[in-house]
C-alpha positions in Angstrom: -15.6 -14.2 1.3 -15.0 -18.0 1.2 -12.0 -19.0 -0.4 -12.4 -20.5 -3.6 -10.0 -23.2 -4.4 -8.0 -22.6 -7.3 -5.1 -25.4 -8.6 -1.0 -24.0 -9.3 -1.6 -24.9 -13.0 -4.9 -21.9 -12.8 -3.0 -19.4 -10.3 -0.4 -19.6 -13.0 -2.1 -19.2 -15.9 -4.2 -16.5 -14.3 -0.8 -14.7 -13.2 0.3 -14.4 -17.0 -3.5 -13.3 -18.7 -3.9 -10.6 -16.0 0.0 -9.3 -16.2 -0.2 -9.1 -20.2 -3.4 -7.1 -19.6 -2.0 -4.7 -17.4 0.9 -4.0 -19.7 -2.0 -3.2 -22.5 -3.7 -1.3 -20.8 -0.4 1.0 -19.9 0.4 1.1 -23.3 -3.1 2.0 -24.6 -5.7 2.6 -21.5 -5.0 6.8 -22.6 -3.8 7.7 -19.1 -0.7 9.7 -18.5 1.6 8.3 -16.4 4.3 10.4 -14.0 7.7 9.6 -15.1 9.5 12.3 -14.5 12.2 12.5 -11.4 14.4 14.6 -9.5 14.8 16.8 -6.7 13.4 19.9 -8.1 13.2 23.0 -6.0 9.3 23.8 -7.0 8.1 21.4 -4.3 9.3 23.1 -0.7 5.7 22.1 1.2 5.2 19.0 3.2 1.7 17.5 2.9 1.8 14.8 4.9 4.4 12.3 6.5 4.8 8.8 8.2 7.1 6.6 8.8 6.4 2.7 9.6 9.1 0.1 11.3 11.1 -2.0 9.0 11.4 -5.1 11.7 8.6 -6.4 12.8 8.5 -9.5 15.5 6.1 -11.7 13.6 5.2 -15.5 14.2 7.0 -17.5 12.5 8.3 -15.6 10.3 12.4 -15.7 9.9 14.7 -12.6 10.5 16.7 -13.1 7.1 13.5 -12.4 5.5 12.8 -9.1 6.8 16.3 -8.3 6.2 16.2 -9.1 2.9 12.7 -7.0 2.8 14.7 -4.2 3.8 17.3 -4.9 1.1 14.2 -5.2 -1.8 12.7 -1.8 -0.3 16.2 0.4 -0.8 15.9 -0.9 -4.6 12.1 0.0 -5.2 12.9 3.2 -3.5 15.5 4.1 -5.9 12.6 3.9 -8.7 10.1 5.9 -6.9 11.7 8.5 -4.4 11.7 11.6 -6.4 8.7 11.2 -8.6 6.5 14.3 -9.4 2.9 13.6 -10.0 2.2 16.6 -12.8 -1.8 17.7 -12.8 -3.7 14.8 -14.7 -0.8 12.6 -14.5 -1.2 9.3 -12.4 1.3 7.2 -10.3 1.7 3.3 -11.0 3.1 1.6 -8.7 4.3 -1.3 -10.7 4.8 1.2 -14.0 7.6 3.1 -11.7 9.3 0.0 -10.0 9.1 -2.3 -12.5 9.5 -6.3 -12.3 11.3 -6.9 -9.5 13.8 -9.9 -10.3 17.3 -11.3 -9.1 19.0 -9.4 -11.9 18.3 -6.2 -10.5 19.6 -7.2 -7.2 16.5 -8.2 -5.7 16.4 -11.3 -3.1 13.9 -13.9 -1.8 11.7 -12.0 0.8 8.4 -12.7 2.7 5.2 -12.7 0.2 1.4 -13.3 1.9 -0.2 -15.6 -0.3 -3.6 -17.3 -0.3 -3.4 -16.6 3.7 -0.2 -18.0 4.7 3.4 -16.9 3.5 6.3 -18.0 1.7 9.4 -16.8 0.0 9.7 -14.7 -3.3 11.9 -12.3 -5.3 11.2 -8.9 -4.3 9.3 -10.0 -1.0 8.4 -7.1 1.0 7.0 -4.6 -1.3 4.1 -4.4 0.1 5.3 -2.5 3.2 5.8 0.4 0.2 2.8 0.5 -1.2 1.2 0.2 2.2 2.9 3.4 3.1 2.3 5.4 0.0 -1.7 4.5 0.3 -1.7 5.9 3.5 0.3 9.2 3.3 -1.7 9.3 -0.4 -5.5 9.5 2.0 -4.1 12.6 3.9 -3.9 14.5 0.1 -6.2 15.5 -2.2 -4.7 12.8 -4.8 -7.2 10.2 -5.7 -6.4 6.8 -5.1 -8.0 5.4 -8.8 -7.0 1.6 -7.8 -6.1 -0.3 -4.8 -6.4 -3.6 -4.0 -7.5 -4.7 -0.4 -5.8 -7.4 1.7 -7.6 -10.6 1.9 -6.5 -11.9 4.5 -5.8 -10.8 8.1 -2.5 -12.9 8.5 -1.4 -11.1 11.7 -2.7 -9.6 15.0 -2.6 -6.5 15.9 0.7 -6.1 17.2 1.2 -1.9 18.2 -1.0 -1.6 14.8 -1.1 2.6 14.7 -3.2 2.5 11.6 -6.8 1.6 11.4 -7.5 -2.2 10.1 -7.6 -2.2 6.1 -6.1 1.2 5.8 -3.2 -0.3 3.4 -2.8 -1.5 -0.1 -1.7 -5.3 -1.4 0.6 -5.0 -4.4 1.6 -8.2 -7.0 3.5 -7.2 -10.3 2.1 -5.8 -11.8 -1.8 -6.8 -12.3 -2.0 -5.8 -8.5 -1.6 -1.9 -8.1 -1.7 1.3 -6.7 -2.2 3.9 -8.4 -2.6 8.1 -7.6 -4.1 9.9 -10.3 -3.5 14.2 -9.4 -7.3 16.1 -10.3 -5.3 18.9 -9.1 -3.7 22.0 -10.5 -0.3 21.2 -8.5 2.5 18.9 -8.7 3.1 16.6 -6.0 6.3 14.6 -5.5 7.1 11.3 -3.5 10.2 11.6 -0.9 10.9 8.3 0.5 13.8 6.8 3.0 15.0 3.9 4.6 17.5 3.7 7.4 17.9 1.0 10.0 14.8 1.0 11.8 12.1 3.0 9.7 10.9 3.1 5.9 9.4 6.9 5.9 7.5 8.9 2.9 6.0 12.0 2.3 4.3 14.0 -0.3 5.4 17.8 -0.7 4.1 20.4 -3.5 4.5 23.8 -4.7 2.0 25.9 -2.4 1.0 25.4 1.7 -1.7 22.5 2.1 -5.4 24.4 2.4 -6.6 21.3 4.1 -5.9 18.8 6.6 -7.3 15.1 6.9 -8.5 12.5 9.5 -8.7 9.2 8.4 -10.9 6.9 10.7 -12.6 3.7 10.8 -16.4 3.0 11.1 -18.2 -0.2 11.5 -15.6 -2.4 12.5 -16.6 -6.3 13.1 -15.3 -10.0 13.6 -17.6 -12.6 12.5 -17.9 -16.0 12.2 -19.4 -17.3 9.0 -21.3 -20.1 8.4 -18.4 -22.2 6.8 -16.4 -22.1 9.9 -13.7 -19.1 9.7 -13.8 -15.7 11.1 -14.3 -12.3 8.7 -12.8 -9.0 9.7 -14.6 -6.1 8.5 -14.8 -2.0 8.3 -15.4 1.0 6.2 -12.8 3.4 6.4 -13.4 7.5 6.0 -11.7 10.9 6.4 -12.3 14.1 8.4 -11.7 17.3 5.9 -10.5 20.1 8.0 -9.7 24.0 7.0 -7.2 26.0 7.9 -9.1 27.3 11.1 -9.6 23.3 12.0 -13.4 23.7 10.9 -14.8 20.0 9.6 -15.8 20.9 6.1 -16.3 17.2 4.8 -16.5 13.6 5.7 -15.8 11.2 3.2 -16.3 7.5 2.6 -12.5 6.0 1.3 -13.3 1.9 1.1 -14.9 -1.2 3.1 -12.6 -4.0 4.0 -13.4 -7.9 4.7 -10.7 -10.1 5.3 -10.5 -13.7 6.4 -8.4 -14.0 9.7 -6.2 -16.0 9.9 -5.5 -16.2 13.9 -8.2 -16.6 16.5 -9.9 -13.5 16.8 -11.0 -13.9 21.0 -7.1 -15.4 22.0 -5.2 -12.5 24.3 -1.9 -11.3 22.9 1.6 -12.3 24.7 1.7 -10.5 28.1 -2.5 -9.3 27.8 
């Protein structure tokens, strides 16, 4: 987990050989990719919903760039609200959305990187993806890639979610994507109004299951060169329709370097 210095002239260069090789593999990995959109009338059953708050008080960080977060999120949804996931078809993230630049209208917004944060085009995002990998666990979809968060850059301020239960995104070498085993479409509704960014997935036929998703094993430790590690493994409860337990299944671990000192109290604790 300890950082590895790496120079702007090797973050670059690493940026443009991992981005071309995304865009070969979408061209010639042989998966199927969802593309196709619209409100059909086919999907009339809500799987699972949630809805997370698009202002957040965080330290340090200014108000114009969470509302310009909000302003990069009603873009992104435009390209991804509406998208049916066909059996054997899978979701990209990036694939769907696209480079996000200022010629699509999108603004300078907050982006975490290498533990701190800074401004970039399309900042935000990862609010998204964060949302669609956590309404994704309550589904049978399978989450084929996602990308932890390496760094814990802010307490746990009304966190409703377990630690490391969300996704990082970067264009586009950083994804999320959904692949459906199933033999049912599933499409993506999302929104945005003034205070919440909300998504759901629906399909064609009731949900035969509900799911629990729950940490195990969570830990703060302080490593031997001097900065404390956050860790856990994150599962899920399977339940039937008469709320019997039928499976327990291991999702991912998490470590991330925090950023904040783990044993100081919150405002007003």
């Amino acid at each position: 987990m300890k950082p590895i210095p790496r120079s702007r002239l090797r973050i670059w260069l690493g940026a443009r050989y991992y981005t071309w090789r995304r865009r070969m593999n979408w061209w010639f990995g042989g998966r199927r990719y969802a593309a196709l959109r619209g409100n059909e009338p086919g999907q009339p059953y809500p799987v699972f919903r949630h809805q997370t708050p698009v202002y957040r008080s965080l330290k340090n960080v200014d108000m114009w760039m969470q509302r310009n977060k909000a302003h990069n999120l009603s873009i992104a949804l435009r390209q991804l609200s509406g998208i049916v996931v066909r059996p054997g078809e899978t979701l990209s993230y990036w694939k769907q959305i696209g480079k996000p630049t200022r010629r699509k209208g999108y603004r300078e917004g907050m982006v975490l990187f290498y533990g701190t944060f800074r401004s970039g085009v399309g900042g935000g995002l990862c609010q998204l993806s964060n949302l669609i990998y956590w309404i994704t666990l309550h589904t049978p979809l399978q989450v084929v890639e996602r990308h932890r968060h390496s760094y814990d850059v802010f307490p746990d301020s009304s966190r409703t979610q377990p630690f490391g239960s969300g996704a990082t995104c970067a264009y586009n070498y950083i994804d999320l994507q959904i692949y459906n085993p199933t033999d049912r479409p599933y499409q993506l509704h999302l929104e945005l109004d003034d205070a919440f960014l909300s998504g759901e997935w629906r399909t064609d036929r009731a949900p035969l299951h509900r799911y629990e998703v729950y940490e195990r094993d969570h830990s703060i430790t302080l490593e031997t060169w001097g900065r404390y590690v956050r860790h856990n493994t994150i599962y899920r409860k399977v339940y039937d329709l008469q709320g019997t337990c039928i499976g327990d299944e291991y999702i991912t671990e998490n470590h991330a370097i925090m950023m904040y000192e783990p044993l100081l109290k919150e405002a007003g604790g």
